[in-house]
C-alpha positions as CSV (number, residue, x, y, z in Angstrom):
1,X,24.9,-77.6,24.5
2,X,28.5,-79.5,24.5
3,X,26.3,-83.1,24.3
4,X,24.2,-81.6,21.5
5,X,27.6,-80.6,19.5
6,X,29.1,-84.0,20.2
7,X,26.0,-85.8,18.8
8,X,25.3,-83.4,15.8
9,X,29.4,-84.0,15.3
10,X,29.0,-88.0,15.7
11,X,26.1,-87.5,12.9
12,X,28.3,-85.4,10.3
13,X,30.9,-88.2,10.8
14,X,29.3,-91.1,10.1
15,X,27.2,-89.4,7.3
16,X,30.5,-88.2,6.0
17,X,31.7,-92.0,6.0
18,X,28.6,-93.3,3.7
19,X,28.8,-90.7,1.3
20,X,32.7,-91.4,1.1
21,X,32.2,-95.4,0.5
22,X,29.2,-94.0,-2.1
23,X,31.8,-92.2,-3.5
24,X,34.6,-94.4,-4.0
25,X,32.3,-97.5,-4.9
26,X,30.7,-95.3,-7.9
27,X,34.0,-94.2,-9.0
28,X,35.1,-97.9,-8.8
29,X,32.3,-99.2,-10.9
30,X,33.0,-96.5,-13.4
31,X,36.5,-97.3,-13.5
32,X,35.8,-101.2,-14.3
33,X,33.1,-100.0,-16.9
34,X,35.6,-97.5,-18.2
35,X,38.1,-100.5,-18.6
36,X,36.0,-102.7,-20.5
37,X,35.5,-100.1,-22.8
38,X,38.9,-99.2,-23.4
39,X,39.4,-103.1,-24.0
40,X,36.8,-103.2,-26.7
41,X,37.2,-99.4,-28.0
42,X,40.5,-98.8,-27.4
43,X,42.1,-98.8,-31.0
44,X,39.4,-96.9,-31.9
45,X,39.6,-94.4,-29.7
46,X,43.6,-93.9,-30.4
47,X,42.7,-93.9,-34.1
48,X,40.2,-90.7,-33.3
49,X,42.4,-88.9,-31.2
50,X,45.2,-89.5,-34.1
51,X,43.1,-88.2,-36.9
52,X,42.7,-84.7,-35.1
53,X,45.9,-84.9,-33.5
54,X,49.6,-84.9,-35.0
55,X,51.4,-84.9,-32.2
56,X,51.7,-88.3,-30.4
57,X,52.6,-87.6,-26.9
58,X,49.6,-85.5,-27.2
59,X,47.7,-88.7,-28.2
60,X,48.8,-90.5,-25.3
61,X,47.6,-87.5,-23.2
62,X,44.3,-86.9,-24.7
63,X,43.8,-91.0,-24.7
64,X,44.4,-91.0,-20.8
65,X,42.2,-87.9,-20.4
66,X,39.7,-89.5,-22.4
67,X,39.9,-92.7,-19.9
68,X,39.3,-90.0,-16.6
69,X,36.6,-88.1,-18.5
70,X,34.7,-91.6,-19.1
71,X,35.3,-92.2,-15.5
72,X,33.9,-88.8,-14.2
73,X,30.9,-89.1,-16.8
74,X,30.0,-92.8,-17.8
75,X,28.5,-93.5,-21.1
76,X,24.7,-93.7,-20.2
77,X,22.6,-96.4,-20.4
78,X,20.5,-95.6,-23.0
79,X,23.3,-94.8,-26.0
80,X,22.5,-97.6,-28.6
81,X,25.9,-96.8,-30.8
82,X,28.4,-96.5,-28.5
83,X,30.9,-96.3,-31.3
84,X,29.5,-93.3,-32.4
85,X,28.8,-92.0,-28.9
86,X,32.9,-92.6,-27.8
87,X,33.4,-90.9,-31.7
88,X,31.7,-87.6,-30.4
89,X,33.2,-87.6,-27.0
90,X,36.9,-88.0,-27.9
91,X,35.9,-85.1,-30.9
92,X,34.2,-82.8,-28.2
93,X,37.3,-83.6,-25.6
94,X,39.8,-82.9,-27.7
95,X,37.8,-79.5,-29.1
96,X,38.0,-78.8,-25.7
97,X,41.7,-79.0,-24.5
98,X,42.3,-77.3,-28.0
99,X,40.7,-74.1,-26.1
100,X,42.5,-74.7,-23.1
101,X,45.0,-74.7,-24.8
102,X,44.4,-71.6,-26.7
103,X,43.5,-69.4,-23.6
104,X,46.4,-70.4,-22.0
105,X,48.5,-68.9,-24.4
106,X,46.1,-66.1,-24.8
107,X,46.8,-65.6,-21.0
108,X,50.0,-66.2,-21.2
109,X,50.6,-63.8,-23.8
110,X,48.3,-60.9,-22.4
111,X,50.6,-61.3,-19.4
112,X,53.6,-61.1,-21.1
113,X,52.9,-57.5,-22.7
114,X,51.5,-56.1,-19.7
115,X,54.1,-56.8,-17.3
116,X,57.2,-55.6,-20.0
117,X,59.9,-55.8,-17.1
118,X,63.9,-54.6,-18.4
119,X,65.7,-58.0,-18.5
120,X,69.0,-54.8,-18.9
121,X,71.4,-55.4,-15.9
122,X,72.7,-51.9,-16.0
123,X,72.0,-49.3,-14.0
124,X,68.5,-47.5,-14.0
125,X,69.7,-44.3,-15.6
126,X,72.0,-46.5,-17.7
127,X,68.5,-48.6,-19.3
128,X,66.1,-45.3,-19.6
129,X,69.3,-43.9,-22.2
130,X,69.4,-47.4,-24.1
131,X,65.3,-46.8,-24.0
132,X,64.9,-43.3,-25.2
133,X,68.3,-44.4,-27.8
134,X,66.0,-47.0,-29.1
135,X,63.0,-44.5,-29.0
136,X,64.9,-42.1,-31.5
137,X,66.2,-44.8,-33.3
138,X,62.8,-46.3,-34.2
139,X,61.4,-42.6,-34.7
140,X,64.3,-42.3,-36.8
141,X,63.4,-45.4,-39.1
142,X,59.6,-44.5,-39.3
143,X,60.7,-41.8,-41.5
144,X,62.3,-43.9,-43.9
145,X,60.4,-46.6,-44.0
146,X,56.7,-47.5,-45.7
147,X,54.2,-47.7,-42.9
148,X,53.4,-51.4,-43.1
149,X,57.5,-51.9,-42.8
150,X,57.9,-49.2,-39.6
151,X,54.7,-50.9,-37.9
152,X,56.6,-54.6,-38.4
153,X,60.2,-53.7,-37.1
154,X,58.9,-51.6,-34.1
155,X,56.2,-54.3,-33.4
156,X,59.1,-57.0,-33.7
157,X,62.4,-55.4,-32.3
158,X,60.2,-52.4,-30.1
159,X,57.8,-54.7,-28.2
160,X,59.6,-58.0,-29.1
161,X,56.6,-59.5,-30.8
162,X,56.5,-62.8,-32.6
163,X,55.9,-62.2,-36.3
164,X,52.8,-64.4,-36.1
165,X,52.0,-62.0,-33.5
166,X,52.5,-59.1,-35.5
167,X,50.5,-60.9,-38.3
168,X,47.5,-61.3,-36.6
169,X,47.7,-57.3,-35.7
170,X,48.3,-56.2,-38.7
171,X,45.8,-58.2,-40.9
172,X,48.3,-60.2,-42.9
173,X,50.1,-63.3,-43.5
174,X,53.4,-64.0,-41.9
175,X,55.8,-64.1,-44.5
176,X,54.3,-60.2,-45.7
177,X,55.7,-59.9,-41.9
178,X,58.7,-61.2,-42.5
179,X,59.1,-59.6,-46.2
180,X,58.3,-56.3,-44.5
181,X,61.2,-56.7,-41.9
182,X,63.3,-57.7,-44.4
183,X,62.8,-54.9,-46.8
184,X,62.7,-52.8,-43.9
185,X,66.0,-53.9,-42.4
186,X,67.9,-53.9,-45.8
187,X,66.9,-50.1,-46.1
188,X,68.0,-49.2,-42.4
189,X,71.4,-50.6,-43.4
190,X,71.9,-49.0,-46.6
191,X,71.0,-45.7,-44.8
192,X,73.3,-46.3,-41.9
193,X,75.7,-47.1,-44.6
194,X,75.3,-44.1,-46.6
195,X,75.9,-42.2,-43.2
């Protein structure tokens, strides 16, 4: 049994070798291929990339991913207009690191709301007072407020949204966000001042 594990082992080794020097030559080829097309292209590409793209260091990052992706997946053989093939790749790369992109924050921001941890350094008891304070407070300003201006100041100073945030919740345009708040916040003062 040990002798038929030492063979069967040998085997796997040296078939593990070939498909490694398989590898690494096809990867070198496309890398050469992917180089002379960069040569001709290049300018091209960057010029692509810059029409979808304002930002220039991400240019430079979506021109270097574009380089790997043409490494990874070669243009084929039988593409007549490369030009307009390399057009639709860079487009359909750059689509795609725009959702990346997007998830990302999506993720990012789902995370954020569900895991609202108190940055207050107080004591426990000390944070659950400033909590229910700023319950009744916001209770407090619902009932003198219009809806759409006690929805924006709790979603923005209660749950510390963003206003595009709160935007996109509440159906409107950011700066109806930021007029609410505004209006909002000029009527909690002149009530506190009235006090």
């Amino acid at each position: 049994m040990a002798y038929y594990y030492r063979i069967f082992g040998h085997f796997s080794g040296i078939i593990s070798v070939e498909l490694t020097n398989t590898k690494t030559e096809f990867y070198e080829k496309n890398v050469l291929t992917a180089s002379e097309i960069f040569v001709e292209y290049g300018n091209f590409i960057r010029t692509v990339i810059r029409y979808h793209v304002n930002n220039e260091h991400q240019v430079d990052d979506l021109f270097q991913d574009f380089f790997l992706s043409l490494v990874y997946r070669p243009i084929p053989d039988r593409v007549d207009n490369i030009k307009s093939y390399i057009y639709r790749a860079v487009t359909n790369d750059i689509i795609d690191s725009i959702r990346r992109v997007e998830k990302y924050q999506k993720h990012t921001c789902k995370y954020r709301s569900q895991s609202k941890k108190s940055i207050n350094k107080n004591s426990p008891a000390d944070a659950l007072i400033g909590e229910e304070q700023l319950d009744k407070l916001l209770e407090l300003i619902k009932g003198r407020l219009t809806a759409s201006e006690s929805k924006a100041i709790t979603l923005r100073y209660g749950e510390n949204h963003s206003v595009s945030d709160i935007a996109e919740k509440m159906g409107v345009k950011s700066r109806s966000v930021s007029r609410y708040i505004s209006v909002g916040l000029k009527k909690i003062r002149q009530f506190l001042a009235g006090k």
